[in-house]
TIVODO-346987 format. One line per field, with one value per residue: residue number from 1; x, y, z of N, C-alpha, C in turn; residue in one letter; chain. Coordinates in steps of 0.1 Angstrom, whole numbers. Each point is the difference from the previous one (the first is absolute). Layout:
REM TIVODO-346987
pos: NUM, ...
n.X: X, ...
n.Y: Y, ...
n.Z: Z, ...
ca.X: X, ...
ca.Y: Y, ...
ca.Z: Z, ...
c.X: X, ...
c.Y: Y, ...
c.Z: Z, ...
code: A, ...
unit: A, ...
***
This chain:
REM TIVODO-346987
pos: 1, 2, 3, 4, 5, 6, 7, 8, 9, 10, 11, 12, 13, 14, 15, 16, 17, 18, 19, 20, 21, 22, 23, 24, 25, 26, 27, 28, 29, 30, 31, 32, 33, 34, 35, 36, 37, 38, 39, 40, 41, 42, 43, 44, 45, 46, 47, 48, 49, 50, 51, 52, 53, 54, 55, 56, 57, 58, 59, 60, 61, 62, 63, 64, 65, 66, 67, 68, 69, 70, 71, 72, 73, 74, 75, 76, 77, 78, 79, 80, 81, 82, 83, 84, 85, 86, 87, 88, 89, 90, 91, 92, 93, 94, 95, 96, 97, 98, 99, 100, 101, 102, 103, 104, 105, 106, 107, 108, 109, 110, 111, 112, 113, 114, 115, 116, 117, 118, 119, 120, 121, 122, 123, 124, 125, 126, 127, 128, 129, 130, 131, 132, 133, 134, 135, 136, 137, 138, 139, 140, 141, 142, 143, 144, 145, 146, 147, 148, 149, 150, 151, 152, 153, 154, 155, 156, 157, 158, 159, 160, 161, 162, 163, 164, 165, 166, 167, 168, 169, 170, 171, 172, 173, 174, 175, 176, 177, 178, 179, 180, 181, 182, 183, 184, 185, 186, 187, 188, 189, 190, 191, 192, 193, 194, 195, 196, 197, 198, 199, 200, 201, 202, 203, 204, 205, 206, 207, 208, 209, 210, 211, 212, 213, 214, 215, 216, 217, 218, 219, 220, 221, 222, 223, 224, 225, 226, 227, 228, 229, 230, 231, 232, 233, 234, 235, 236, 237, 238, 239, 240, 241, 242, 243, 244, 245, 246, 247, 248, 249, 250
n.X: 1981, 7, -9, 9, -4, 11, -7, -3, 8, -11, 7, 3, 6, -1, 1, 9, 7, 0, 0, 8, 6, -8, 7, 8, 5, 0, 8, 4, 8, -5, 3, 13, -7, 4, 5, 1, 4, 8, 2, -11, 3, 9, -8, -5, 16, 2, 4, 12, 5, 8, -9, -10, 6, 5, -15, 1, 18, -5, -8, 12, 15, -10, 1, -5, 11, 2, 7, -7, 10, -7, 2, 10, -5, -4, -14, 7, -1, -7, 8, -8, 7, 0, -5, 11, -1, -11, -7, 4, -10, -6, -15, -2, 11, -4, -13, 13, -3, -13, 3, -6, -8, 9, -5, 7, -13, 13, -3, -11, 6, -10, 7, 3, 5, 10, 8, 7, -10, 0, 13, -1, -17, 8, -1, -8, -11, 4, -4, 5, 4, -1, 10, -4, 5, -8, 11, -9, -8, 12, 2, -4, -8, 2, -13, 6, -11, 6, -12, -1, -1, 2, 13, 0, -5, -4, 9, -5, -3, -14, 0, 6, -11, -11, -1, 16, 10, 5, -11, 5, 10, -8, 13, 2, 4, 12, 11, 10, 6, 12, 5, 13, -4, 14, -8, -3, -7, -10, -3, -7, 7, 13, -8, -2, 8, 2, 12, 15, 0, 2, -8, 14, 1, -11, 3, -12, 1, -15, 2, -17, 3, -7, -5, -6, 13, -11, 4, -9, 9, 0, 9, 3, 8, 2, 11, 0, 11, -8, -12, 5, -3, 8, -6, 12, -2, 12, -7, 7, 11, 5, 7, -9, -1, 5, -12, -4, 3, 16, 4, 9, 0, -8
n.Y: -262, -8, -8, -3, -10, -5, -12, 0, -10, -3, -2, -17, 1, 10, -11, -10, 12, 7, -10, -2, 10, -3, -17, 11, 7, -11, -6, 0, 7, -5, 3, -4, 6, -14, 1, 0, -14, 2, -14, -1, 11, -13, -11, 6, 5, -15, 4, 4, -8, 3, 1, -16, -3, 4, -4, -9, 6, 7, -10, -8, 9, -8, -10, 0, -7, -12, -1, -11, -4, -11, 17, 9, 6, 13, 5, 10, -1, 14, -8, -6, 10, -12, 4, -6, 13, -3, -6, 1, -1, -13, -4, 0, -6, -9, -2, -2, -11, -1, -16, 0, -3, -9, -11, -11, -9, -6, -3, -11, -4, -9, 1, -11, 3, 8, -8, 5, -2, -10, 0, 12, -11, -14, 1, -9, 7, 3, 8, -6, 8, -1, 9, 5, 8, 7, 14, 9, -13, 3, -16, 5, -9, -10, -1, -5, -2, -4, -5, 3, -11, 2, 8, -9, -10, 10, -3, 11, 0, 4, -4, -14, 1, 3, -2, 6, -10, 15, 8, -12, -3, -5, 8, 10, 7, -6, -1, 0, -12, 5, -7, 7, -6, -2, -3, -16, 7, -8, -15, -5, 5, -5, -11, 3, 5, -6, -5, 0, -6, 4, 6, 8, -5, 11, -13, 9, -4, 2, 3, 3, 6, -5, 6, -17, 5, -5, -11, 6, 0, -10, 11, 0, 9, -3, 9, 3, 2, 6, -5, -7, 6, -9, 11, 4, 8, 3, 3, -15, 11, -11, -11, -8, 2, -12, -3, -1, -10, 0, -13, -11, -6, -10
n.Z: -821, 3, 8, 6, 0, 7, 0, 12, -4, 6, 6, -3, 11, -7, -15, 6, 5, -12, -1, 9, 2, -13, 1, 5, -10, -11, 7, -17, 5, 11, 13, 3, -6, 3, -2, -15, 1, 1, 4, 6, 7, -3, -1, 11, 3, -5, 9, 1, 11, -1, -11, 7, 7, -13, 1, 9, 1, -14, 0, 3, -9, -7, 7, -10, -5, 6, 3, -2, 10, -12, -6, 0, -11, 9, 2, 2, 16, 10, 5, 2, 8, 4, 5, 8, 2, -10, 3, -13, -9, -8, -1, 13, -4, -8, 9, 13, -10, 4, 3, -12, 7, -4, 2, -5, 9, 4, 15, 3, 10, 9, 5, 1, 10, -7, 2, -10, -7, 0, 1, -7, -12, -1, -9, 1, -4, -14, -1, -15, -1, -12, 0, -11, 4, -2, -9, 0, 3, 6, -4, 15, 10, 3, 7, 8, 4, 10, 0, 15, 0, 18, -2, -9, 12, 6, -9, -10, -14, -4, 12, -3, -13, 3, 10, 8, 10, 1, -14, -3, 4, 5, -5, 7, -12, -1, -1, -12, 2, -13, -4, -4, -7, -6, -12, -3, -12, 8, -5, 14, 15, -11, -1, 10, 5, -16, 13, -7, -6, 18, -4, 4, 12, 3, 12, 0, 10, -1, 9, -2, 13, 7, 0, 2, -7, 1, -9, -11, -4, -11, -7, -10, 0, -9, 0, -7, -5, -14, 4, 8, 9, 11, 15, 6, 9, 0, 9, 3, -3, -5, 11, -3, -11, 3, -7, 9, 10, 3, -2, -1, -14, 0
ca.X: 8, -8, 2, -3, -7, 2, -2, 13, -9, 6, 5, -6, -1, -9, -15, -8, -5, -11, -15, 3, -5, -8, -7, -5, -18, -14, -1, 0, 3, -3, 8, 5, -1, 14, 7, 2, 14, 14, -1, -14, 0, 9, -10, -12, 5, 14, 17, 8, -2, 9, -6, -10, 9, 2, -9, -7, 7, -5, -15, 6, 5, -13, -11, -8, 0, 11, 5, 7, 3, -6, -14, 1, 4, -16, -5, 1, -10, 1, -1, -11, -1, -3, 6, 1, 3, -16, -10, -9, -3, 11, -10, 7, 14, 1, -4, 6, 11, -8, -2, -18, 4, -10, 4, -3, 2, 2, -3, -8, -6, 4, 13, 12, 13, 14, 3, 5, -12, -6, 8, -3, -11, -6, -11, 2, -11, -1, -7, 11, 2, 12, -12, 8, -3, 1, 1, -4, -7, 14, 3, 6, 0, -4, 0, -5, -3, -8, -9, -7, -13, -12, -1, -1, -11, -11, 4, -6, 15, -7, -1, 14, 4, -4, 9, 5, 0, 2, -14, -9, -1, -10, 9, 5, 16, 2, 13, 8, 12, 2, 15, 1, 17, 1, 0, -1, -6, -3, -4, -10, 0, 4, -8, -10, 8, 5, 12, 7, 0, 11, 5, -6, -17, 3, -8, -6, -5, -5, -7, -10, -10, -12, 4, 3, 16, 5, 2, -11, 3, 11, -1, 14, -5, 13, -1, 9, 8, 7, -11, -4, 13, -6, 6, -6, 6, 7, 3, 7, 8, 11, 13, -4, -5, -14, -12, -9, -10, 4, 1, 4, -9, 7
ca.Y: -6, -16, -6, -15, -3, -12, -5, -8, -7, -4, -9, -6, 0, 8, -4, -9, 7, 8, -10, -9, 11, 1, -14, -3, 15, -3, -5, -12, -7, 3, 8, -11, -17, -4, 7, -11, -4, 5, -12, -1, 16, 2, -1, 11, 10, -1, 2, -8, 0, 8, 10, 0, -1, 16, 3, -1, 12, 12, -3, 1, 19, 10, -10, -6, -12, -3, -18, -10, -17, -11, 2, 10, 12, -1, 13, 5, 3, 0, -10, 0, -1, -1, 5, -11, 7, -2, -11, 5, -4, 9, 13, 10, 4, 4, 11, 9, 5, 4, -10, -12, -16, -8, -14, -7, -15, -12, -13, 0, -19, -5, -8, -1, 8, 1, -1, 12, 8, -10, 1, 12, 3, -5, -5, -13, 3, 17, 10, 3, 10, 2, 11, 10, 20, 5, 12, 8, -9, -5, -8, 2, -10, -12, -2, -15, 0, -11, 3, -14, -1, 3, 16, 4, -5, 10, 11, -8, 4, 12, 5, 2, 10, 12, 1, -5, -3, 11, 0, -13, -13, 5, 0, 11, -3, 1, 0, -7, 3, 0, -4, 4, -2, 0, -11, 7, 1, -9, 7, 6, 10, 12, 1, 3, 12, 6, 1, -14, -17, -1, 14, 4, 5, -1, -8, 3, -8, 6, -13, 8, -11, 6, 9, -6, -2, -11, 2, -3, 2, 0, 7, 1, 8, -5, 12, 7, 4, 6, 12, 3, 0, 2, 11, 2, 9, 1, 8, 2, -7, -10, 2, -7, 5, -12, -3, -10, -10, -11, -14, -7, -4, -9
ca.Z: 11, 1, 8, -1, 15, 2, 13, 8, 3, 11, 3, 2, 14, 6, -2, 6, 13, -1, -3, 12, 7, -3, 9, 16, 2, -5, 16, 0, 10, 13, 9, 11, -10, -14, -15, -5, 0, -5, -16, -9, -5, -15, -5, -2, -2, -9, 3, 10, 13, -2, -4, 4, 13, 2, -3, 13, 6, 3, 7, 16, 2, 3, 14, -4, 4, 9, -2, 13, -4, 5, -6, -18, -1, 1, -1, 9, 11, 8, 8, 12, 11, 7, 13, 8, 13, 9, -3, -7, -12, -15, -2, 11, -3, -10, -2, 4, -7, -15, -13, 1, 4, -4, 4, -6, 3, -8, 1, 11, 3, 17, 0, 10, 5, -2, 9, 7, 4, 13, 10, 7, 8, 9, -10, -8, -11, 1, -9, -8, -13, -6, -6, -4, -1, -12, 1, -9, -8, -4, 11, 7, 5, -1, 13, 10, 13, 7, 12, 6, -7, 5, -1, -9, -4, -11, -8, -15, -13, -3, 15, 4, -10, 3, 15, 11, 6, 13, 3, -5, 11, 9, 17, 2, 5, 8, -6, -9, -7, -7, -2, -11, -7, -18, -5, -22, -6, -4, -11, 2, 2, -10, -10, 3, 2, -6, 0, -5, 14, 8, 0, 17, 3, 16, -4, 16, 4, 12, 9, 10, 13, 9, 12, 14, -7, -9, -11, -4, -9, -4, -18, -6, -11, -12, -7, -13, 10, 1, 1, 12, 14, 15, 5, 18, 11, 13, 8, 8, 0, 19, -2, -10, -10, -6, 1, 9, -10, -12, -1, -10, -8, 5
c.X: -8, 7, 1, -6, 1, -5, 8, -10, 3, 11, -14, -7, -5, -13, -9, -1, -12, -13, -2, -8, -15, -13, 0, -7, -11, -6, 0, 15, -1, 7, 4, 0, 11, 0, -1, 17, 10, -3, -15, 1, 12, -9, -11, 2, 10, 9, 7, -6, 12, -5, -10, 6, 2, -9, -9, 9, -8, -7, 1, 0, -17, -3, -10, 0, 11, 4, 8, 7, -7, -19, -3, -6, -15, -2, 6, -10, 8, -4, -14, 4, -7, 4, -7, -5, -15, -8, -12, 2, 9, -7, 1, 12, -3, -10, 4, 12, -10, -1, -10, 5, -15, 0, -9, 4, 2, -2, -6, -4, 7, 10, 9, 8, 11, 8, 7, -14, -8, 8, -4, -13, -5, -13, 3, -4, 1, -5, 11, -7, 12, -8, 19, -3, 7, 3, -5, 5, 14, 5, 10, 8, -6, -1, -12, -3, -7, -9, -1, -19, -13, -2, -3, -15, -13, 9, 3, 15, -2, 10, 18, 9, -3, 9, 9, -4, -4, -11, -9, -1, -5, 8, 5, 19, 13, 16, 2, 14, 1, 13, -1, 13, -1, -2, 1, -13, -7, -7, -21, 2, 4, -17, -13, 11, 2, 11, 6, 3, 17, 2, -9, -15, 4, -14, -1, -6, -10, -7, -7, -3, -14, 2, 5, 9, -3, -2, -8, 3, 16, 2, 12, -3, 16, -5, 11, 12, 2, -14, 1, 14, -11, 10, -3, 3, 9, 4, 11, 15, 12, 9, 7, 0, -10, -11, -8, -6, 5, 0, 6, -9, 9, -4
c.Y: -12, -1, -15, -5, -14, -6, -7, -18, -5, -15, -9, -6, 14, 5, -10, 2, 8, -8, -5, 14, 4, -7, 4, 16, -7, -11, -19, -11, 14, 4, -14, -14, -1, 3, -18, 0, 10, -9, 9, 14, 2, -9, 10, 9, -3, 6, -8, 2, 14, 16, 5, 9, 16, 9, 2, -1, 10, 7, 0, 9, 9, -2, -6, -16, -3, -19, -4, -11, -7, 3, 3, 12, 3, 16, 6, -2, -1, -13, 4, -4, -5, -2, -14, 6, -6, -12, 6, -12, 6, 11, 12, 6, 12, 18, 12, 9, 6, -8, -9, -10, -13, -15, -7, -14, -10, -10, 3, -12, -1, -14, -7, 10, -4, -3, 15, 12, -10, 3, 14, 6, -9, -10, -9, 6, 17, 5, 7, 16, 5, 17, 9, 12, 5, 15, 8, -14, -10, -8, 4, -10, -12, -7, -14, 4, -14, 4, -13, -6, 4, 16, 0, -5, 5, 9, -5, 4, 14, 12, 5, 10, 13, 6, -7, -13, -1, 0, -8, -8, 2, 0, 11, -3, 10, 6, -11, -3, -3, -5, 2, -8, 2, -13, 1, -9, -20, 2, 1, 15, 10, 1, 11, 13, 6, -1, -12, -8, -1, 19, 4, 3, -1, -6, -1, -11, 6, -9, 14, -6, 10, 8, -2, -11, -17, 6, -3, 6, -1, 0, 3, 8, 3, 17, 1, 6, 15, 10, 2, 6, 1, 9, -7, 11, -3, 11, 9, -9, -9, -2, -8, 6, -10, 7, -6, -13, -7, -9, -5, -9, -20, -11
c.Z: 5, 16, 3, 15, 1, 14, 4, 7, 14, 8, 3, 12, 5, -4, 7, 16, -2, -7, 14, 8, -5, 6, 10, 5, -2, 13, -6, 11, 11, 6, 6, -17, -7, -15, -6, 2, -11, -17, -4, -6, -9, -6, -10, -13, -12, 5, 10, 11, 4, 0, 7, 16, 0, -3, 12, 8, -2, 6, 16, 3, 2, 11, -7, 3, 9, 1, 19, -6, 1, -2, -16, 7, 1, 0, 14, 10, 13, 12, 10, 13, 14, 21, 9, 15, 1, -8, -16, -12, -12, -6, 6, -5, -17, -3, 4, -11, -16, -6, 2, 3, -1, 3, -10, 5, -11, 5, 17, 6, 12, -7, 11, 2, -4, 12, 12, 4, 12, 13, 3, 5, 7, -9, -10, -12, 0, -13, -5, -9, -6, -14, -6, 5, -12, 6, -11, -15, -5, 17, 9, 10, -1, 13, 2, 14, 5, 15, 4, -7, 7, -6, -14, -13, -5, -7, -15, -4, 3, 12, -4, -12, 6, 11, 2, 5, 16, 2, 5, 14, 15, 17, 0, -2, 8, -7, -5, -2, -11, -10, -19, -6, -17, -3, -17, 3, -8, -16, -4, -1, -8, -12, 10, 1, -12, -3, -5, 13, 0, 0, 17, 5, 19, 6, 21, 10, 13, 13, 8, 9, 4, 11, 10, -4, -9, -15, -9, -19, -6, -13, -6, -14, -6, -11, -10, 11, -7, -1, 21, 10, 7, 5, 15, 0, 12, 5, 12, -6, 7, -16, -13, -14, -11, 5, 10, -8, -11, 3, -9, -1, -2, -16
code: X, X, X, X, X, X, X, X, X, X, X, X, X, X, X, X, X, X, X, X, X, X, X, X, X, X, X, X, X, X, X, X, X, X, X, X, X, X, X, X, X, X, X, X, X, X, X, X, X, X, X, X, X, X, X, X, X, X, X, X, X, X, X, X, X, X, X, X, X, X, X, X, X, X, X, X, X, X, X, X, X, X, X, X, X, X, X, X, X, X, X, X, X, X, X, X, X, X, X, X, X, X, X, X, X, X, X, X, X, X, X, X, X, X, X, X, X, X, X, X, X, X, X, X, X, X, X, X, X, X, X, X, X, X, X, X, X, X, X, X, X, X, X, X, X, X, X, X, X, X, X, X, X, X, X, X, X, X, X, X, X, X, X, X, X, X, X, X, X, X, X, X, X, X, X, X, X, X, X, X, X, X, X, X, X, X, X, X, X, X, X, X, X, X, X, X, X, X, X, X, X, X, X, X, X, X, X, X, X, X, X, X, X, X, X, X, X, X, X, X, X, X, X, X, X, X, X, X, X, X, X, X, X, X, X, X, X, X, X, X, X, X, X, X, X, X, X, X, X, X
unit: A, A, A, A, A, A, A, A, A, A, A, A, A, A, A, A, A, A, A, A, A, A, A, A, A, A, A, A, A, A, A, A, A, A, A, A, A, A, A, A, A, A, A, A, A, A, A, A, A, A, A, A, A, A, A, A, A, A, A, A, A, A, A, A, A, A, A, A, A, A, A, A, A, A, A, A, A, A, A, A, A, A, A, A, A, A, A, A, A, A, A, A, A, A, A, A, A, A, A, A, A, A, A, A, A, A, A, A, A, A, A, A, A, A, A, A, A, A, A, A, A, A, A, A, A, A, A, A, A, A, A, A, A, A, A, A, A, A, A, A, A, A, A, A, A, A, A, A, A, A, A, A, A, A, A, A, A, A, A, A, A, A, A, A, A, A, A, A, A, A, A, A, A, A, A, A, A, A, A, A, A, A, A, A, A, A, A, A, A, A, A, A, A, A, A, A, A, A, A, A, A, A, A, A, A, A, A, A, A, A, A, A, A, A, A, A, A, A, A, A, A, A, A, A, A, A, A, A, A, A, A, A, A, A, A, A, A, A, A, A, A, A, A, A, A, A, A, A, A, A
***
């Protein structure tokens, strides 16, 4: 008696989820990182885009990956929460959540004031840094801070990699405000992000004062819109159902 034993081959698109699912056990793409484009992975792969599409559906139906407007299609990740209710760091934020955090300065130099940064410290001359954070070694933020030049005048590259801000500037502080809006994606900022240029990014504006309310720090930190949320707490509900704190945008 003979047996026959036929294989069954697999559909083509669920071969190329299962190489795709392989890339990302092996961690060659990351948690939160973009996927190659829809065009380049029918590239990679010789198949349609078509094919490719119902391949990384599958991959969706797992959570493995997930897609926004305006990004493609990337590794699944839990968004990094961050909470508006208190005055903390990105370092601060991130370790709350278990993830390494790391900074990498891109740029360091006393500069003229921006105009919109002169009108709030008051300073002709300020101590520019511009520095990526990095998350468990994958670009998280992209942040600019301006100091006035007297606060910022004994402080190296070395200083403003290692530490905060917070830590750094020789005045006890005080509260911050904070203004959040949606923006796209410049095409510095998609190259240092990662992300395609005009794809969403939430782009923070912080102004720290001293204890004794002036304002001694002003920072903007432009995020992936689809690695972060900010949270408040409200506590008390009125009659209203908006949010506190909107504004139209002009």
């Amino acid at each position: 008696m003979y047996t026959s034993i036929v294989q069954v081959r697999q559909p083509r698109y669920q071969r190329i989820a299962d190489e795709l699912r392989r890339r990302i056990d092996r961690g060659e793409y990351a948690s939160g990182r973009l996927l190659p484009s829809e065009a380049e992975l029918s590239g990679i792969f010789d198949a349609s885009r078509v094919t490719v599409r119902r391949a990384l559906e599958v991959l969706r139906d797992e959570g493995l990956v997930d897609s926004r407007q305006g990004f493609g299609w990337f590794v699944a990740t839990d968004p990094v929460r961050q909470n508006l209710a208190r005055l903390g760091t990105i370092e601060s934020q991130l370790a709350e959540e278990g993830i390494e955090s790391t900074r990498r300065v891109l740029d360091f130099r006393f500069t003229k004031a921006p105009a919109r940064v002169r009108q709030v410290l008051g300073a002709e001359t300020v101590l520019r840094v511009r520095r990526l954070n990095l998350a468990d070694g994958e670009p998280f933020a992209l942040v600019t801070v301006w100091c006035p030049e007297e606060l910022g005048a004994e402080l190296s590259r070395a200083d403003v990699e290692r530490s905060p801000f917070y830590e750094l500037i020789p005045v006890p502080l005080g509260g911050a405000v904070q203004t959040i809006g949606a923006a796209a994606a410049s095409a510095a900022e998609a190259e240092h992000l990662r992300v395609p240029v005009g794809s969403p990014v939430l782009r923070c504006e912080r102004i720290t004062c001293a204890a004794d309310g002036g304002p001694v720090l002003v920072s903007e930190h432009v995020f992936p819109a689809h690695l972060t949320e900010f949270v408040v707490d409200l506590p008390h509900a009125e009659a209203s159902i908006a949010p506190t704190g909107l504004r139209l945008v002009e």
